[in-house]
N, C-alpha and C positions, 0 to 999 in steps of 0.2 A: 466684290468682296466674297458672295459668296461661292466663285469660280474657284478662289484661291483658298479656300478652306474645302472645298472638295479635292482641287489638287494635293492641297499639302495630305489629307485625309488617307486621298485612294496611295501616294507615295510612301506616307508612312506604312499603309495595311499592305502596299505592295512588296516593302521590305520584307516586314513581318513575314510573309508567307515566303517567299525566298530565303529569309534566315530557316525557318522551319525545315522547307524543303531539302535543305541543304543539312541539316542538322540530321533528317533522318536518313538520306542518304550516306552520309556518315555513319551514322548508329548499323546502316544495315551493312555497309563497309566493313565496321568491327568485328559485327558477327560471325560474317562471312570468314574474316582472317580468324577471328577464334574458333570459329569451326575448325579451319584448315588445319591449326594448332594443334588443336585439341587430336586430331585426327593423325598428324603426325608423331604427336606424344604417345595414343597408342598403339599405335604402327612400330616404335620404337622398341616399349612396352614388350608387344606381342612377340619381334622376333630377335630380345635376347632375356628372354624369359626361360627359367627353369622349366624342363619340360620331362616329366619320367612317360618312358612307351614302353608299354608290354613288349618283348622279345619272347617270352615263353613261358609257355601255360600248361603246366600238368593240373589237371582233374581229379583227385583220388577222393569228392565225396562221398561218392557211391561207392566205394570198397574200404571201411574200416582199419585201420590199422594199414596200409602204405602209406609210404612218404614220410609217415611220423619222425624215423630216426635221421633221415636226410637233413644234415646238416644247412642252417641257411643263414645269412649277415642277419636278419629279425625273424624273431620265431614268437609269433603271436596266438595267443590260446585266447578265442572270444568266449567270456563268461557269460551267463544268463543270471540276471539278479533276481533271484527269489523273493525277496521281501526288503525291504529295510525299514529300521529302526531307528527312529530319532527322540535321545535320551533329552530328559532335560538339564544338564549337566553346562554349567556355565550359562553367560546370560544368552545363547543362539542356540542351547544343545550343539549333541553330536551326533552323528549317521554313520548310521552301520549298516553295512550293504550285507546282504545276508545268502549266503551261495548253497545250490543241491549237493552235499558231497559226491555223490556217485557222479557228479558233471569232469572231475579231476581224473576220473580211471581214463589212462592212456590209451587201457587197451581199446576202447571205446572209442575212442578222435578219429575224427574224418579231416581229410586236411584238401587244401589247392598250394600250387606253389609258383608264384611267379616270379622270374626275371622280367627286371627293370632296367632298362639303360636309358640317361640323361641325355638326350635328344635336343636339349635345347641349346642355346649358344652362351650358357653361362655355367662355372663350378658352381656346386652347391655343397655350406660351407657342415652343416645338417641337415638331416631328413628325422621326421616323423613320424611315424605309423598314428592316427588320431581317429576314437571312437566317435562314430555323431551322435548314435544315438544312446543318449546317456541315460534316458529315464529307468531303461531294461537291460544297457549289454556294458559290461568290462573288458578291458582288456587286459592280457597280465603276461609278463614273458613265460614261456613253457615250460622252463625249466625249474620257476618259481611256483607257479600256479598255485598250485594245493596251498603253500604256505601263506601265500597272499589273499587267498582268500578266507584263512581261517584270523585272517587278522581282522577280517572285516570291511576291507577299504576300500574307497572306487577310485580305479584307474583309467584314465581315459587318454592314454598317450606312452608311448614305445619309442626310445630314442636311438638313433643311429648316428654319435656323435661322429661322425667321419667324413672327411671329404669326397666327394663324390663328381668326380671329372668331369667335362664334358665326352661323351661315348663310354664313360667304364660304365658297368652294369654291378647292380645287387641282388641278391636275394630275399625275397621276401614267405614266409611261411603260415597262414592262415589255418588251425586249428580248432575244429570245434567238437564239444560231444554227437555224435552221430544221430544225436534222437533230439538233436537243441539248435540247429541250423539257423541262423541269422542271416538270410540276405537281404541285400538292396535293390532291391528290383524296379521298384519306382523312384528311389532317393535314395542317398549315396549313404552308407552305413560306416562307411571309415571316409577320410582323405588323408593324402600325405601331406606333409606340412613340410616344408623348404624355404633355407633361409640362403641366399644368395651371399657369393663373395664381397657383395656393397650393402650387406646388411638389408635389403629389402624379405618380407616375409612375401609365401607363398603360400597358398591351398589349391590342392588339384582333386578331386572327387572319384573316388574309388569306390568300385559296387560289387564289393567282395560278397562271397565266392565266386563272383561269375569275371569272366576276362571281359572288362566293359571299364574304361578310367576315361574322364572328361579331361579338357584341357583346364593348362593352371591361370590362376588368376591370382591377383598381387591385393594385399589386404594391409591393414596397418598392424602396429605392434598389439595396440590393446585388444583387434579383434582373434588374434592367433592367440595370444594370452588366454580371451574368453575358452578359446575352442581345449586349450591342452590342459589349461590348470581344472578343479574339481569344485573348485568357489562356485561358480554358478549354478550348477547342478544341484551343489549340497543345499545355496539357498533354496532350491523349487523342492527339493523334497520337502523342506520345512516348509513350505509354504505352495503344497500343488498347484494353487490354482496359477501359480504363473506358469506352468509349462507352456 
């Protein structure tokens, strides 16, 4: 009797352990194919992704006043925020970005000017020009500037509603007062923002003024929302310690 309650014992536990085995060899099976997936997904991803490449890079920090009037598809004047102010007006208050006048004399702008061409194997249906770093720097078209900043506002985003082929090229115009220099030298101070013909959003990392752009990477809607609208921003000034 008690042979056969060893047997039925050890045949039961020897099941057991062959179900198990078998179950994880499975489980490592899965993995293995969602690796592969996963890795084909973005292999996919990667080469038909909007892609902007520097084609050409004029320099004119160091010389004041060229390049200023050269016409370009986005012509960006980078502001330096002075101060702001958050009134208590409504139940959130309001924020007033608060600018150097003398930062608007043209005659003062030092500029870069890049050519961009889409490299990648997708149209792109917009592009963005997007500030990162929001706590200190604006951005405002050129030809507006002074006026937008006497309005008070912060702008952290330049739009180029325009279709943008696969190999056509744009111009881009980077603008600053010569004595208020904003670069990214260790983190990207702008990116461009691109929204592909299937609606997918993009960000690609730009370390203006210098010819230095990262490859792009695909982000969802609410985080390119975060990056262009000024709602986040205006929260952390009301409330620094979230920066």
């Amino acid at each position: 009797m008690d042979n056969i309650v060893e047997l039925v014992i050890s045949a039961v536990a020897g099941g057991i352990i062959t179900l198990l085995t078998t179950w994880i060899l499975e489980r490592r099976k899965e993995k293995r194919e969602d690796r592969k997936e996963e890795k084909k997904k973005q292999e996919e991803i990667a080469q038909n992704r909007p892609e902007m490449a520097i084609v050409d890079f004029k320099d004119y920090i160091e010389r004041p006043g060229y390049g200023i009037k050269q016409k370009c598809d986005i012509e960006v004047f980078v502001a330096h925020i002075s101060n702001v102010t958050v009134t208590d007006e409504g139940k959130s208050g309001v924020v007033y970005a608060n600018y150097d006048e003398e930062d608007f004399d043209s005659k003062k702008w030092s500029c870069v000017i890049y050519t961009f061409e889409n490299k990648g194997k997708t149209d792109i249906s917009m592009l963005d020009i997007i500030c990162t770093y929001k706590r200190d720097t604006c951005i405002f078209p050129c030809g507006f500037a002074r006026e937008m900043a006497k309005e008070n506002v912060l702008n952290y985003r330049l739009c180029h509603d325009k279709k943008v082929r696969v190999g056509e090229t744009i111009t881009v115009k980077f603008c600053y007062h010569s004595e208020r220099i904003c670069t990214g030298i260790f983190t990207a101070n702008m990116v461009i923002g691109m929204e592909d013909d299937r609606g997918g959003r993009w960000l690609q990392p730009l370390f203006a003024p210098l010819e230095k752009v990262y490859d792009s990477y695909k982000v969802s809607y609410k985080e390119y929302r975060d990056e262009v609208l000024v709602d986040k921003a205006e929260e952390c000034f009301k409330k620094p310690w979230l920066w």
